[in-house]
Structure formats: structure tokens, C-alpha cells
N, C-alpha and C positions, 0 to 999 in steps of 0.2 A: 364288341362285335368283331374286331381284330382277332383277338383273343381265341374268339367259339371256331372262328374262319381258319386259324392256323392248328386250333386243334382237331378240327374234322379232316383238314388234308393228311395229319399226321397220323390221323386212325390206321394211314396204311401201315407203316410201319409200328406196328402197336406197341411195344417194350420203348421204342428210341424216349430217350431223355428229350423235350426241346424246350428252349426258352428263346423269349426273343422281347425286343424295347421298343412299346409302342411311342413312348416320348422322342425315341431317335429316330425312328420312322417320320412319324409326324412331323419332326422340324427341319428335318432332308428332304421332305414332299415341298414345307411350305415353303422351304430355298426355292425349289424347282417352278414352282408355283408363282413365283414372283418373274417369270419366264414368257411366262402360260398366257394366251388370249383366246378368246370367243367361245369354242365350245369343250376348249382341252381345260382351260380355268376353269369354267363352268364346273366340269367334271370330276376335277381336283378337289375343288372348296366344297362340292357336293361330300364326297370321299372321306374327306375329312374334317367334315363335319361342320366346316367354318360358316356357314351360309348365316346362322343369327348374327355375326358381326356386320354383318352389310357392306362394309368399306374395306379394299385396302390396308389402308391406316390401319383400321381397329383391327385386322387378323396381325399384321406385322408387328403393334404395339402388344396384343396379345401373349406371341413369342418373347419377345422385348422381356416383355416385364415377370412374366414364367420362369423364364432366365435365368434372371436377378432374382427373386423370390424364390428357387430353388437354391442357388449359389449362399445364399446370405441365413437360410434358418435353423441351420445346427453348425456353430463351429466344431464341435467334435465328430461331426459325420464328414470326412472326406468327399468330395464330390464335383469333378469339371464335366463341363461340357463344351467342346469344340468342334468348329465348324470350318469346313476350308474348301474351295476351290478353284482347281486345277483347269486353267482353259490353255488350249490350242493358240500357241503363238502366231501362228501364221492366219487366224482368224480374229475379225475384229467384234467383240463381245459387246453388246450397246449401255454403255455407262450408266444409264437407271439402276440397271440390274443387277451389276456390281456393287454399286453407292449402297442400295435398299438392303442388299446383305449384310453388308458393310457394318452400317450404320445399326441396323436392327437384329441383327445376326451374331456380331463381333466376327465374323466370317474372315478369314486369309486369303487374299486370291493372286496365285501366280499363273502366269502366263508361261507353258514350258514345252518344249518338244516332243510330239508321244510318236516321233519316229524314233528317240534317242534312248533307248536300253536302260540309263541309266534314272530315266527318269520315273519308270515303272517303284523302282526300289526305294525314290524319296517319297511315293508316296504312300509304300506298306510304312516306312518309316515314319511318318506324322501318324499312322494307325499305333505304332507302336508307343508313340512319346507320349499320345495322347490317351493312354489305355494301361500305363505302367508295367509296360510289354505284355499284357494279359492277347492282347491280339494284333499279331504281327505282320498278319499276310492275309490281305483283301483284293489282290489286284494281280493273275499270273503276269499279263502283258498289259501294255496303253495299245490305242486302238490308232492308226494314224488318222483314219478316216473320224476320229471323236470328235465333238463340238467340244466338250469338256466332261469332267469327274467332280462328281461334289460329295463332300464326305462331312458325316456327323459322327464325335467320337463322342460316348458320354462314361463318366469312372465314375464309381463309388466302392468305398470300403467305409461300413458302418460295425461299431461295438455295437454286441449288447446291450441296453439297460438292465436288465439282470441277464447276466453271463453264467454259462453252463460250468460246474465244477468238473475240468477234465480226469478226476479221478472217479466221477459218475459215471465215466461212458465207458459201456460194455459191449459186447459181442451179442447182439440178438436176431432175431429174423425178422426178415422182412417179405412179406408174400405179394407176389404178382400178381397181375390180374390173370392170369391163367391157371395158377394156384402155384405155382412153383414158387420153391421159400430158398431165401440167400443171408447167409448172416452177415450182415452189415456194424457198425461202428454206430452205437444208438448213444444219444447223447442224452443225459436225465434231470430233470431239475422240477422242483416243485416251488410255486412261487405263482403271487397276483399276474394275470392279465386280461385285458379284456377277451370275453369271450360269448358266442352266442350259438347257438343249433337250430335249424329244424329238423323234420322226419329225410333229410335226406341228405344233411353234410352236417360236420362239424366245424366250426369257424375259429380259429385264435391267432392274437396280434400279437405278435414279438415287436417291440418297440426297439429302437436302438438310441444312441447317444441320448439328446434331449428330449427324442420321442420325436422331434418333428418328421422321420422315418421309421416307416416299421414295414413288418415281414408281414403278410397275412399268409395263415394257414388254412387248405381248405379239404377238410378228410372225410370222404364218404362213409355213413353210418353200415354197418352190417348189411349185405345184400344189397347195397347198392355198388357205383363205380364211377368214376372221371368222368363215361360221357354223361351220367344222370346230372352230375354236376354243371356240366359243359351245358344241358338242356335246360335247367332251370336257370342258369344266367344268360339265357335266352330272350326270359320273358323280361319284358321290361324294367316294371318295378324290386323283380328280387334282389338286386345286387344291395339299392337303397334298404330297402326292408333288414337285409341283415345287418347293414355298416348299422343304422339305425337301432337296434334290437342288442348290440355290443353292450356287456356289462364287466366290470371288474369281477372275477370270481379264482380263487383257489385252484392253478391248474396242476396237475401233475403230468408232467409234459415228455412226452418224447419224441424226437427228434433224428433223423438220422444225420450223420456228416455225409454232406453231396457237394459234388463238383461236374458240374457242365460243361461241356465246349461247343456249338453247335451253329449251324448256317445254314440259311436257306434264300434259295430267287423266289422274291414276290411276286415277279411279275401277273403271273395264272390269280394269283389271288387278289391283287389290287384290280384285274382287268373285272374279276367277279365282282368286287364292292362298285362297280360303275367309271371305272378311271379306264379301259380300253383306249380309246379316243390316242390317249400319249401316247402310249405304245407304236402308235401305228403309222407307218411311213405314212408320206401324202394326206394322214388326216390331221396328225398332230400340228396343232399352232403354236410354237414358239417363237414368235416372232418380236417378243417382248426381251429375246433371249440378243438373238442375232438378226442379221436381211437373210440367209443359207436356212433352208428349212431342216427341222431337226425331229427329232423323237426320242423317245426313253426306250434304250436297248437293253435296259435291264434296272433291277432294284436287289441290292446283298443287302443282307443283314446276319452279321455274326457276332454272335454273344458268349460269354463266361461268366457263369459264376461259383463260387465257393464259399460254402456254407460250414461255417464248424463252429467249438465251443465258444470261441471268443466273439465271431460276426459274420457280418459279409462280406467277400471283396468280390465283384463285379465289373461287366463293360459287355459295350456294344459300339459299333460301328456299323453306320448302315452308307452303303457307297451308290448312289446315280449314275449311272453312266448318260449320256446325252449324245446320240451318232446320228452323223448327218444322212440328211436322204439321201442328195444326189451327189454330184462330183463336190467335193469343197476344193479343200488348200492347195495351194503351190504343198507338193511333198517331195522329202529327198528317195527316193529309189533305187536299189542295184541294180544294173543291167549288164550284165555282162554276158558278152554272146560267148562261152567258153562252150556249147553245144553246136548240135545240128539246127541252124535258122533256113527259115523262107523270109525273102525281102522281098518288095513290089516296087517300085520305081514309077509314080505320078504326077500325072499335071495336075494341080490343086482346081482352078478354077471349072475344069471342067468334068475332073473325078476319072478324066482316062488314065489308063493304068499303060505306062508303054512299056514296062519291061516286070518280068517277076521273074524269082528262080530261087534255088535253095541251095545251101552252103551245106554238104556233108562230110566230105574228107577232105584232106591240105596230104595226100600223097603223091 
């Protein structure tokens, strides 16, 4: 559903490359979510599909244990996933909601100054550390008015299980959807994998290391196109029908080497799947977050990856931003009157103003 939803908004720009990580999305919503009360949770666990777990518990042990389950089933696949959170020092964050990421999350949370320059840089920097500098810069400025930043970084670099012989790969074409042809770097290999079709795409699995990870491919047959493909994983039951219908068979395969880099704000499109509600000042309930009412003033998600003879290497980062509604923190300020000022001169309790006037030259 993710998926169909970001490839419809990308039809505008119809040639751009995009990729994007539903796993990183999903587990920086269900941070945020852990925040969330009355009808902004509602809308969240709706969104994300959590609502069979019923409880709390069972969504947070859900992550929990997806986790560790993805961490632990192929030592020869590389693959982290982290989590960390960046809150407003001068705001006091409500200790559930720290502990619950904490705890289920493996989450990092510092408390730091987002009036302070320096602090915007440490945390492209944890993007970077945690991405093996694939993606280094998620953040122009910190907001001072922010409740906080929560960020999910996830890596992988996967081999092969049959790897492409780099003296296979040639110069051939590759045609657009508008018909225009580009010769590309096609990589060649002939060898088992599973594989399946209907009359309207062609399916094959690149497995990698132990196979607990693999690449699915998905090529429209003659005359058809991406969105035909994009329409039948619409319908419900297709995506099963073909994972199901997967057979070992003799592929003669080709491949091009690709490399990605690509970013997009969700917001327009999580507000589509039913999640508005957070978005929006004065409705958003975060109150499981902070006592300061808050909202989601945005949603990044920027990805890479690279694709060539030998594997994958990969990452994504998807960043929350959380901005307060109204006045928050004690902040530090410049003010320096080195301009033309007006000043007023008042009695506080009763609002009269007894003197005003304006400062414009010292000649």
C-alpha cells in the first residue's frame, strides 16, 4: 500500500529513480506512536496497520522482536538497524516514553540544544555513522521551537548467492518508458532462481548470502509498464499469488548496475493513508509525549542504494521532526537593537502605555 501510494505521487515526475524503506518508516512512526493518545494513536496504529495486535505490549514486542530476527538471520548479510532520539533540553520529555523506546527500541536519547549550531551537525553525523556514510545530511537546521527529532537509520550490504561474473557485463540498452534507449553497464549471468510470471510482469529472486535476503525483480511483459504492475499489486491477493507460484527454474538473467540516492516528505502521503490528525496543530494528541502540545511537522525519508555484480549496499534514514504548538521553552535569543527601534513604556497591571517613541539616528 506504501509502495502503490509513493509510486502514484512519483508518476509526476515519471523517468526519476525512487526508492524508499517501508521497515524504516514503520518503526520511526511506531517510536512516535508510542507518544500518541486518543485519536492521533488511533490514527497511527490504524496507518500502520497495527490494529490485529490489540495491546501496546504486543505492537512494541512486535518491533522488539522483528529486530532481533532481522539482526540474527544471515551472518554474511550485513545489516544494522538504529534508532535515536534527540529531545529539547529545556523541555521535560515524560519517562514512559523514553523507557518504552528504550527498552524496545534499543533507542539513544539525548537531551540537546536546537538553539545551538553545533548541534544540527551531530545529528547528520549519527545519520552518517549509522549508514557507513551512504547518507550524511538529513537535517539543514534544528528547529528551537522543536519538541524533539527521532531518527531510524537502517544498513545493509548483501553478496550474492550466485554473483555476476564481471567479465559478463556489457554495454547494452536499456529503453524507457517513453521509448528512448540508453546504454547502460548490463550485468549477465545464467543460473537457478526462483522464478514465476503472469500475463502481465515477470518475477525473479536474487537471493543473497544464506538467502535469508533476496532482491525480488519485477519486469513488465511486452506492452505492458510499472503502472500496470503498480495496479495489480493493488488487488489484494496478487502479491501472495505470486510469492506463492515461485519456482526454481534456469534464468538467463540480466541485470543492469544501478545506483540510487533519493528523498522524499511524507507528510501529503501519510496524511492520505488516514494519519492527518498528527500533522495538525491543536488536533494532534501527544500527550503521552510531553504536558506542551505537539504535532508532526514533518516526515524525511532518504535512501541509497547500489546495485552491481557483486550485491547490494544500501540505507535509509527516515527523520520525525515533533514542533510544538504553542509558546514552549525558556530559548536563548539575539537581540540586539543595532537598528532603527520603537519602544513603549507601560504600566503592567493596567496595560496603559505612558510613554512610546522610536530610536532612529545617534547624530
Amino acid at each position: 500500500d506504501f509502495f502503490t501510494r509513493v509510486y502514484d505521487a512519483e508518476k509526476i515526475g515519471q523517468d526519476r529513480n525512487f526508492m524508499i524503506s517501508p521497515l524504516s518508516l514503520s518503526m520511526a512512526l511506531a517510536m512516535i506512536r508510542n507518544g500518541a493518545a486518543g485519536a492521533t494513536e488511533a490514527a497511527m496504529t490504524e496507518t500502520l496497520k497495527l490494529t490485529p495486535f490489540g495491546d501496546e505490549e504486543a505492537i512494541n514486542s512486535y518491533y522488539s522482536k522483528l529486530r532481533e530476527a532481522l539482526l540474527a538471520t544471515d551472518p554474511s548479510t550485513r545489516l544494522s538497524i538504529a534508532n535515536s532520539i534527540w529531545t529539547n533540553k529545556h523541555i521535560t520529555i515524560k519517562p514512559a516514553f523514553i523507557a518504552t523506546n528504550r527498552d524496545y527500541f534499543h533507542s539513544t536519547v539525548e537531551a540537546v540544544d536546537f538553539n545551538d549550531p553545533a548541534t544540527v551537525g551531530r545529528i547528520n553525523q549519527w545519520a552518517a555513522d549509522n549508514t557507513h556514510e551512504l547518507i550524511d545530511h538529513v537535517l539543514d537546521e534544528t528547529d528551537p521551537m522543536a519538541l524533539m527529532y527521532l531518527l531510524n537509520a537502517i544498513y545493509f550490504k548483501g553478496i550474492w548467492t550466485s554473483q555476476f561474473d564481471k567479465k559478463s557485463t556489457q554495454k547494452a540498452p536499456f529503453t524507457y518508458e517513453d521509448g528512448r534507449v540508453k546504454q547502460v553497464d548490463m550485468m549477465h549471468q545464467k543460473a537457478e532462481f526462483n522464478y514465476t510470471e503472469n500475463e502481465t510482469m515477470q518475477l525473479v529472486e536474487l537471493p543473497y548470502g544464506n538467502q535469508a535476503f533476496s532482491m525480488l525483480v519485477l519486469l513488465p511483459k511486452a506492452g505492458k509498464n510499472l503502472g500496470d504492475i503498480n495496479s495489480l499489486l493493488r488487488e489484494g491477493s496478487a502479491w501472495s499469488t505470486l510469492n506463492s507460484s515461485l519456482r526454481s527454474t534456469t534464468v538467463d538473467l540480466r541485470l543492469p548496475r544501478f545506483k540510487t540516492e533519493y528523498n522524499i516528505r511524507l507528510n501529503d502521503l501519510l496524511t492520505d493513508m488516514g494519519m492527518g490528525v498528527a500533522f495538525s496543530p491543536g488536533q494532534a494528541d501527544f500527550s503521552r509525549m510531553s504536558d506542551l502540545e505537539a504535532f508532526i511537522s514533518f516526515v524525511d525519508q532518504f535512501t541509497y542504494i547500489s546495485t552491481d555484480e557483486e550485491g547490494t549496499e544500501a540505507a535509509a534514514v527516515t527523520v520525525v521532526g515533533i514542533e510544538l504548538t504553542s509558546v514552549g521553552p525558556p530559548r536563548e535569543v539575539t537581540f540586539h537593537a543595532n537598528r532603527p527601534f520603537i519602544y513603549l513604556i507601560r504600566e503592567q497591571s493596567t496595560g496603559a502605555i505612558l510613554f512610546m517613541g522610536a530610536v532612529k539616528n545617534f547624530d
